[in-house]
C-alpha positions in Angstrom: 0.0 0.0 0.0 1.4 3.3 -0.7 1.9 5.7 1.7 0.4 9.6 1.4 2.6 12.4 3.0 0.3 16.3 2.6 2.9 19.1 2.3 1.9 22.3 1.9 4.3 25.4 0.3 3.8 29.1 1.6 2.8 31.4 -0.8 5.7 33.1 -3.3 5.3 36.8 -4.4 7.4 37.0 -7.9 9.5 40.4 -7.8 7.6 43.0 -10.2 8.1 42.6 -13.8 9.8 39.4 -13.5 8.4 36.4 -15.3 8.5 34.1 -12.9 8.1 33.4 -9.3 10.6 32.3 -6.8 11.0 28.8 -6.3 8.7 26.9 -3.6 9.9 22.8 -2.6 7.3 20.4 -2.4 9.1 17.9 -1.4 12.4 17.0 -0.8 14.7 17.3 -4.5 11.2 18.4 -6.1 10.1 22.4 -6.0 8.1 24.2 -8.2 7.3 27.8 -9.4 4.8 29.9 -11.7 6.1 31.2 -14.9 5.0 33.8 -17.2 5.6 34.8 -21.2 5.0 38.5 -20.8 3.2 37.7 -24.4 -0.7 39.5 -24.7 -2.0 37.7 -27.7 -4.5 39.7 -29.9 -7.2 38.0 -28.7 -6.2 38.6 -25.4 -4.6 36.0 -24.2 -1.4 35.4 -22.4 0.5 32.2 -21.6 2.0 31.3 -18.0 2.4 28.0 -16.4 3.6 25.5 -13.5 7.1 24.5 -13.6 7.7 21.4 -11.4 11.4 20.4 -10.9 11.7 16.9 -10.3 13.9 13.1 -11.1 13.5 11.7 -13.6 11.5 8.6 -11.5 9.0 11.6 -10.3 6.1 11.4 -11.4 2.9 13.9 -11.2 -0.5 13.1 -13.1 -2.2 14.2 -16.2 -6.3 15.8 -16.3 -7.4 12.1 -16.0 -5.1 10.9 -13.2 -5.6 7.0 -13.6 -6.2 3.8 -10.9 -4.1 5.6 -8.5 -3.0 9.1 -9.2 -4.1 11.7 -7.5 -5.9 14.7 -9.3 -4.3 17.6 -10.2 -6.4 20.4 -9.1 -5.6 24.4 -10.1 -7.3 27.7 -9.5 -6.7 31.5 -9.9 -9.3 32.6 -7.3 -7.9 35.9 -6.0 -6.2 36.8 -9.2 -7.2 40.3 -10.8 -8.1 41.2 -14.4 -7.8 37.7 -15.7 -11.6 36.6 -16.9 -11.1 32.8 -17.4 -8.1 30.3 -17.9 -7.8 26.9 -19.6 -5.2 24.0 -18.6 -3.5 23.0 -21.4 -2.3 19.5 -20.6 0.0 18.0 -22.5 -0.1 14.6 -23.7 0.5 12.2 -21.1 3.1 9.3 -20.7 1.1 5.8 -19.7 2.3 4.7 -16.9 1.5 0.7 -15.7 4.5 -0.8 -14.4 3.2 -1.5 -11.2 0.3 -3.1 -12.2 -2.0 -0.3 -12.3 -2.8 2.2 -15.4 -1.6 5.9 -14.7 -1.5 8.9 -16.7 1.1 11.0 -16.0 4.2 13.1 -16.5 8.0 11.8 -15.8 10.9 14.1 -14.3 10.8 18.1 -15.2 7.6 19.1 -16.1 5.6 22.4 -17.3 1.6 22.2 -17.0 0.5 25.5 -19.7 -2.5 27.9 -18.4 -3.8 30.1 -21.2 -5.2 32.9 -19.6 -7.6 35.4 -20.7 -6.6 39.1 -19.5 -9.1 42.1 -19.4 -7.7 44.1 -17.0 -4.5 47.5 -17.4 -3.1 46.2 -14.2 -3.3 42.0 -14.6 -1.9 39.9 -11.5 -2.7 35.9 -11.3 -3.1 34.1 -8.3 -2.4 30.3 -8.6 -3.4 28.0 -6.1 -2.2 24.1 -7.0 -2.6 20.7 -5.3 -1.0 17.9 -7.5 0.3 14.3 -6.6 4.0 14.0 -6.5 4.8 9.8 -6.9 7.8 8.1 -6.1 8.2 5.1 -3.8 5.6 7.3 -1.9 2.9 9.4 -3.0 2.5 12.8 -1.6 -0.6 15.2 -2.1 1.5 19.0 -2.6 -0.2 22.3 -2.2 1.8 25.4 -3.5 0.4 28.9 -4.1 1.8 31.9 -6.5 0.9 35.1 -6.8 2.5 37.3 -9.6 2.1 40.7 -11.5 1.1 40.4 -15.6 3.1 42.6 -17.2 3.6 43.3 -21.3 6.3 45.7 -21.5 8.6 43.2 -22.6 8.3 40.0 -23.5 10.7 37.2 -22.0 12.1 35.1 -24.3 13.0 32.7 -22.4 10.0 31.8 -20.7 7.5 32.4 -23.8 9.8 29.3 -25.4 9.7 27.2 -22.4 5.8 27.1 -22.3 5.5 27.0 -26.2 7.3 23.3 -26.2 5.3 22.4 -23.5 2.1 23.4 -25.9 3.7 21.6 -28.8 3.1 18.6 -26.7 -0.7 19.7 -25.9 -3.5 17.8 -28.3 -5.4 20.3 -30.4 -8.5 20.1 -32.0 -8.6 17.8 -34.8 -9.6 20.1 -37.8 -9.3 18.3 -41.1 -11.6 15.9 -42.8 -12.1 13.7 -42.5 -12.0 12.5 -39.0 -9.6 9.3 -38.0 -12.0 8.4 -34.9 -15.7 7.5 -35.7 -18.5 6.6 -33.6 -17.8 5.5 -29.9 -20.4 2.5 -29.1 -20.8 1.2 -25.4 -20.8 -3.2 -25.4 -23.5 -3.8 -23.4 -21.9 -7.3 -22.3 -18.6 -6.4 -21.4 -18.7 -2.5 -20.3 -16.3 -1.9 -23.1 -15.9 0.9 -25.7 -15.8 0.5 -29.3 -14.2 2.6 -31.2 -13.7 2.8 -34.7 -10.5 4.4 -36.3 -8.0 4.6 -39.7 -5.0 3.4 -38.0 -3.0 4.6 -41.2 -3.9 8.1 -39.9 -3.5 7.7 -36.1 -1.5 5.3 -33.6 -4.6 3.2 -32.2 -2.2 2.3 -29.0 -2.3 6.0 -28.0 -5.9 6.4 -27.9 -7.1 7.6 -24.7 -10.4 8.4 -23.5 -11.6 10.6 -20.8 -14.5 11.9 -19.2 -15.6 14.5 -16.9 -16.0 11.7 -14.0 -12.6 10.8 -13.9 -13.7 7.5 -11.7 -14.5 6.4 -15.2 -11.1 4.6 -16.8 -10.6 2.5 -19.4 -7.7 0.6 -20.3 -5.2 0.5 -22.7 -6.3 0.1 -26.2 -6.6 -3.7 -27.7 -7.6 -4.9 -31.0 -10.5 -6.6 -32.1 -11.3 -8.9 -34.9 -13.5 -6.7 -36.6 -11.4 -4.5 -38.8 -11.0 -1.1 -37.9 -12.2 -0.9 -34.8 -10.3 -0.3 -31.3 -10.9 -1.9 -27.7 -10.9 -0.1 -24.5 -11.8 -1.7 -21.5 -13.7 -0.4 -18.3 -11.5 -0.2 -15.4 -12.6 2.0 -13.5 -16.7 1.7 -12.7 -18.3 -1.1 -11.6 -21.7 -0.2 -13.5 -22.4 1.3 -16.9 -25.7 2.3 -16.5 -26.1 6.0 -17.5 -23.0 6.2 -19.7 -24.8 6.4 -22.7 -25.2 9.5 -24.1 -22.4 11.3 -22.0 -19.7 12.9 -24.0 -16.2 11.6 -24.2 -12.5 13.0 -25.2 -10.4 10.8 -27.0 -7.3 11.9 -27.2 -4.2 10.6 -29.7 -1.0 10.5 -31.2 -0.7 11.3 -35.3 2.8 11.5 -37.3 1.9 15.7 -36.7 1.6 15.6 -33.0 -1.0 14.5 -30.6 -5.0 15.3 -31.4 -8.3 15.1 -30.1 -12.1 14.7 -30.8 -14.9 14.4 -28.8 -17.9 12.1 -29.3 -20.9 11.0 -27.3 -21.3 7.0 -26.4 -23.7 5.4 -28.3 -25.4 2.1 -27.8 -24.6 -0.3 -30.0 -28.0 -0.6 -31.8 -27.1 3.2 -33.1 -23.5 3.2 -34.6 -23.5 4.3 -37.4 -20.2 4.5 -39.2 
């Protein structure tokens, strides 16, 4: 059984104009801190982000934490002129070597937050509790507080979060789509899924919903051509899941993608 240390960081006021904050340990060899591009977008966004320092056998979890992993949870309550922010989480690395499947991220890691500014004088306030896994798992609370500030843009910093967002699915755009329908097998609990492997990996397919108690395993192959297994893990009942929208998320020869879908019962697929 693993064992759960809580450690809580004090709050960390970056200097003014700087672009990022001063360095706050979680843990012992593991610390974190809020970064900042200095970049306002057109539409007015701006990007800043958590940057978590850790070995390379650290692990911390991704939107859809897994069996085990703890969920990452973010806020900017307190934060001025910022109207809305989005995490943008990069794809994850699968993680079952103990048995268990995880989503997460290995060693030094940077989790994006597009944010959307409407106020002269900006400042964010970032509140964070994340998972931080080694031989023991440990629930870490950090908060950041920091001024926005345009006047100059920090080169550094705006690259560092633009590789992490290389790494972050977008939309799938083109037609037409490599995921069809998503069909729920009654029997089993499964998902169906049908995809053109000659335009996505099928073994990177993830799906995730907004219950996060709802997992399903890594993808398997089926008999019928063109169509991808995941099975349920994580529920013990399937009642209700029809219907409810799902992300699947995926790796292409351009990057990682994603679509969402809605379950359907098998009597209603339909391509």
């Amino acid at each position: 059984m693993r064992s759960f240390v809580f450690i809580a960081a004090t709050l960390a006021v970056a200097p003014s104009l700087a672009a990022e904050s001063a360095w706050q340990e979680l843990m012992p060899g593991v610390r974190a801190r809020l970064v900042t591009s200095d970049v306002l977008n057109p539409d007015g966004t701006t990007l800043a982000g958590i940057q978590i320092e850790m070995p390379q056998n650290y692990k911390t979890y991704w939107k859809t934490p897994g069996q085990t992993g703890i969920p990452t949870q973010i806020d900017l309550k307190g934060s001025q002129g910022v109207d809305g922010y989005e995490i943008r989480w990069p794809y994850p690395v699968v993680d079952n070597a103990a048995g268990y499947l995880d989503y997460v991220y290995f060693g030094p890691t940077v989790l994006p937050l597009q944010l959307k500014v409407t106020g002269d004088k900006a400042s964010v306030v970032v509140s964070a509790l994340m998972g931080i896994c080694s031989d023991i798992c440990t629930p870490a609370k950090a908060s950041f507080a920091m001024p926005l500030s345009f006047a100059k843009a920090d080169a550094g910093e705006n690259l560092r979060l633009r590789q992490a967002l290389a790494n972050t699915p977008m939309p799938w755009q083109q037609n037409p789509e490599p995921v069809g329908d998503v069909v729920l097998d009654q029997a089993s609990g499964d998902l169906r899924i049908r995809v053109d492997d000659t335009r996505l990996d099928p073994a990177s397919l993830i799906a995730s919903f907004e219950d996060a108690s709802l997992i399903f395993g890594m993808p398997q192959k089926s008999p019928e051509p063109g169509i991808v297994v995941l099975p349920s893990l994580g529920t013990d009942s399937i009642e209700g899941l029809e219907g409810q929208p799902v992300q699947l998320t995926f790796m292409t020869d351009m990057g990682p993608f994603e679509v969402s879908r809605r379950v359907l019962p098998q009597a209603a697929s339909t391509r």
